[in-house]
C-alpha positions as CSV (number, residue, x, y, z in Angstrom):
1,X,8.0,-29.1,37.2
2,X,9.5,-29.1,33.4
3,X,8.6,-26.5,31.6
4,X,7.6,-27.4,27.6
5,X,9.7,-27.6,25.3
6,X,8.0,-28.6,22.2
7,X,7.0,-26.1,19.4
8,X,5.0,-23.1,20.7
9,X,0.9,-24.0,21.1
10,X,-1.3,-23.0,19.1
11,X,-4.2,-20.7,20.3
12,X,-7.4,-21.8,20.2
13,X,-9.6,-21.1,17.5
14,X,-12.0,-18.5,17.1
15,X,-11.2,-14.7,16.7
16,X,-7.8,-14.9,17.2
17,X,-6.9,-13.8,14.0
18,X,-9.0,-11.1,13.7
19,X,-7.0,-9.7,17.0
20,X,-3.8,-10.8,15.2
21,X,-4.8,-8.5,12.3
22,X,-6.4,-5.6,14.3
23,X,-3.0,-5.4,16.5
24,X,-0.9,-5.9,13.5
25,X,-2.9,-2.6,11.9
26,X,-2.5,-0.5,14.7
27,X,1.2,-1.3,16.2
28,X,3.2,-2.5,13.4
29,X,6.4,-0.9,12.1
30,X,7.0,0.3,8.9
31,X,3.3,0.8,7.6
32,X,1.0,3.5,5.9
33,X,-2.1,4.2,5.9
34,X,-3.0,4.2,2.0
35,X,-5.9,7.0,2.6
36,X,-3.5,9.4,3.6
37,X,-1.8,9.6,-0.1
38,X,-3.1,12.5,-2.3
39,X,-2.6,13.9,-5.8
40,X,0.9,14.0,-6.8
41,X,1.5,11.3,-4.0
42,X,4.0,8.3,-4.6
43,X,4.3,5.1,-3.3
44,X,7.3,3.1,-4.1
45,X,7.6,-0.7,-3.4
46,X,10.2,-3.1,-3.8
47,X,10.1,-6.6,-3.7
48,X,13.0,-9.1,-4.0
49,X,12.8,-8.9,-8.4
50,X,10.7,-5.8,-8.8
51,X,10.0,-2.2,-8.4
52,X,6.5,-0.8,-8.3
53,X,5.3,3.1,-8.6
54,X,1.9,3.9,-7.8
55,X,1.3,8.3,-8.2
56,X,-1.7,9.1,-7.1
57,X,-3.2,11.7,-9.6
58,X,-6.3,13.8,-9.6
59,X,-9.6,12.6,-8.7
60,X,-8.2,9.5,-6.8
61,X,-7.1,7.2,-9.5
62,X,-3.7,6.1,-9.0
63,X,-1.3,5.3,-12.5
64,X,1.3,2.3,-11.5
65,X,4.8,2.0,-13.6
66,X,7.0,-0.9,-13.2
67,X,10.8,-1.5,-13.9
68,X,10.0,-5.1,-15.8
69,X,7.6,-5.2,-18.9
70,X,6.3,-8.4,-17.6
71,X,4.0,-7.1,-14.9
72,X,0.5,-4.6,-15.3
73,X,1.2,-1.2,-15.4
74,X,-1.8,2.1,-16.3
75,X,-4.6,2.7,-13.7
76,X,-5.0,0.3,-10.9
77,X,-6.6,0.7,-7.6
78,X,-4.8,-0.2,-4.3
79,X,-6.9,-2.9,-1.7
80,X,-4.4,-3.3,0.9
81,X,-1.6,-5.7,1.8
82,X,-2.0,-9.4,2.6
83,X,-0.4,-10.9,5.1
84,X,2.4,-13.4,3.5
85,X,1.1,-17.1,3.4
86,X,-2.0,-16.5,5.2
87,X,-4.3,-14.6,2.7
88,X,-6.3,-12.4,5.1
89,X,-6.1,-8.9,3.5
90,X,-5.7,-6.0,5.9
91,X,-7.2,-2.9,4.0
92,X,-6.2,0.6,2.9
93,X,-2.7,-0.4,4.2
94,X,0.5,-1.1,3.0
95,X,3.6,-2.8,4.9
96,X,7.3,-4.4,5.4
97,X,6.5,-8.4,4.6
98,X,3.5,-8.1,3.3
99,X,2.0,-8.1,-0.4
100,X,0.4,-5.4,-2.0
101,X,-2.9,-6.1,-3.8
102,X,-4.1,-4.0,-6.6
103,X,-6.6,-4.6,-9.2
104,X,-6.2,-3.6,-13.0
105,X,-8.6,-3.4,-16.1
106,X,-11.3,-1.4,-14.2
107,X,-11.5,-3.7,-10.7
108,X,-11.4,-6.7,-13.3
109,X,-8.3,-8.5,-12.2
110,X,-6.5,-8.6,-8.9
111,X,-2.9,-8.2,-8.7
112,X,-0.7,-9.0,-5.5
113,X,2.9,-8.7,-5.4
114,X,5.8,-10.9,-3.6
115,X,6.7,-10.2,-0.7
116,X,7.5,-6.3,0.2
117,X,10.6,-6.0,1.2
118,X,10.4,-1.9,1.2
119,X,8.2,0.8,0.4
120,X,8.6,4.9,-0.3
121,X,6.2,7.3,0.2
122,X,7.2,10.4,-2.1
123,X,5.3,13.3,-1.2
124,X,3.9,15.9,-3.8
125,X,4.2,18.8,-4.2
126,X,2.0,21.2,-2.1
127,X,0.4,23.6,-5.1
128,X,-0.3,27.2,-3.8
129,X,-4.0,28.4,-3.1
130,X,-5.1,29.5,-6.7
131,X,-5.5,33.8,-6.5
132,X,-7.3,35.7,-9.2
133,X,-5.0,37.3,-11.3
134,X,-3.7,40.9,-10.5
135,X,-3.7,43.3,-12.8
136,X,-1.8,45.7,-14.1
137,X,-2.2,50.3,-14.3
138,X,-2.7,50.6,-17.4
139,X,0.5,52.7,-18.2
């Protein structure tokens, strides 16, 4: 018996690429969760010509600054990362190979970079429990 040497078979149609997503989610290298970013958070990406900051800031709006004027930059919100050529967007996730989608001008216009070639995560400051001020004997 030969085995086949052709190129590799397609699987049928269907679901499949749901699985393909779900098990690229869950196993994949190099990936982060987006929900787990907080004030103070950043989230540096680079692609082959450019390098984008998002900082997450106080009451979940994220500011992005970019090192080429030609690309958006102010508040943006983050959708996930799509999978290179394919277009299926996995969610509240960003990783290696992939492109980040944003949108900009209030949800208005979507955004997606090149491909990522790496990403940052840039942790904030923890800020100490607020304490009522202590005061002083009067002397």
């Amino acid at each position: 018996m030969q085995e086949h040497s052709g190129p590799p078979m397609l699987p049928p149609a269907g679901r499949n690429w749901e699985t393909l997503v779900d098990k690229r989610r869950l196993h994949a290298p190099d990936e982060m969760d987006l929900k787990t970013l907080g004030p103070g958070d950043r989230l540096v990406v680079a692609t082959r010509n450019t390098r984008y900051e998002f900082e997450w800031l106080e009451g979940g709006s994220v500011l992005l600054r970019t090192d080429r004027a030609d690309r958006p930059w102010g508040q943006v919100s983050l959708t996930g990362c799509v999978f290179r050529r394919s277009g299926i967007l996995a969610p509240g996730v960003v990783f290696k190979g992939g492109k980040l989608q944003f949108l900009s001008m209030e949800g208005q216009v979507k955004h997606q970079t090149t491909v990522i070639s790496s990403f940052t995560v840039v942790r904030g400051s923890a800020k100490p429990d607020t304490e009522e001020p202590k005061l002083s004997p009067l002397g």
